[in-house]
C-alpha positions in Angstrom: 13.5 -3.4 142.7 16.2 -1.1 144.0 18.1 0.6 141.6 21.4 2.1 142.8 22.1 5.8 142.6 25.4 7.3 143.5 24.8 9.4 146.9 26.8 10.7 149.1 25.2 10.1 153.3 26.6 11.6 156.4 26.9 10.0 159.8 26.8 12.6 162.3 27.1 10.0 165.0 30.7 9.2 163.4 31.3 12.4 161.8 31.9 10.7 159.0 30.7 11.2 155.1 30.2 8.3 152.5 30.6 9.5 148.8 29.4 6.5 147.0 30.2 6.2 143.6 29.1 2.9 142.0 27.1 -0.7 143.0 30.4 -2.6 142.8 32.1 -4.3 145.5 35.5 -2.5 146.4 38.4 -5.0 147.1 41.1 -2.6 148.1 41.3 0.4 149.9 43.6 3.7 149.6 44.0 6.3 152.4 45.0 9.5 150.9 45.9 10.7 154.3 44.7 10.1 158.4 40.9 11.5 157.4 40.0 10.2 153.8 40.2 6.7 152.4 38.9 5.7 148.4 37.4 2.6 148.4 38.5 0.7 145.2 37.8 -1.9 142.5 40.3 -4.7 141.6 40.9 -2.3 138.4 41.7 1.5 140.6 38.1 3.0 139.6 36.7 4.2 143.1 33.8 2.8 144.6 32.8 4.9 147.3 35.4 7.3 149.8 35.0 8.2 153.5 35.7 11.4 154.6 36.3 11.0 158.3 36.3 14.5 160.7 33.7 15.7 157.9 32.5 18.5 160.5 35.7 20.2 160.3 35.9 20.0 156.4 36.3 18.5 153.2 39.3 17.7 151.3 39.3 16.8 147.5 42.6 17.2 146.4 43.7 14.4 145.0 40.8 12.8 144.9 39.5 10.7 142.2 36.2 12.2 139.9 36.6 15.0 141.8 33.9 16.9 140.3 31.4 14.5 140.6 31.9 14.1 144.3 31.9 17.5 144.9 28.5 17.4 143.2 27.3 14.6 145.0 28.1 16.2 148.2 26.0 19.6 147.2 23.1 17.6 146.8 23.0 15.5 149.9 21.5 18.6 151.8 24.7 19.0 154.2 26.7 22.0 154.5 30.2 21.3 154.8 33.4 23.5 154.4 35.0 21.9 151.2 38.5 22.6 150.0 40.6 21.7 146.9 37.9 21.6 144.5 
């Protein structure tokens, strides 16, 4: 059985990076600004963000569980320029 795991994953082909956070289903989104959107429960706890333009860096300020994002990021093997940690 598949057990979730939160992972972040990058799409080249977009440019885009997916930080996901938890299983749940997100029913409202928040765009921080034109490159990075949180992806949120009914009750503001982030499900998973989108980092768009990822190639030309990472922004986490203001971002929710920063930390943990930041680690998430580390570990998925891609070396991106990240900022506001």
């Amino acid at each position: 059985m598949f057990q979730f795991r939160p992972h972040a994953r990058y799409k080249e082909d977009v440019d885009v990076l997916y930080v996901f956070l938890m299983e749940e289903a997100a029913t409202r989104s928040e765009a921080l600004d034109a490159n990075r959107i949180i992806q949120q429960t009914g009750y503001a706890k982030p499900v998973h963000l989108e980092f768009h333009h990822a190639s030309a860096g990472i922004d986490l300020t203001d971002v929710p569980e920063k930390e943990r994002v930041h680690q998430l990021i580390l570990e998925s093997g891609k070396q991106f320029t990240i900022k506001g940690v």
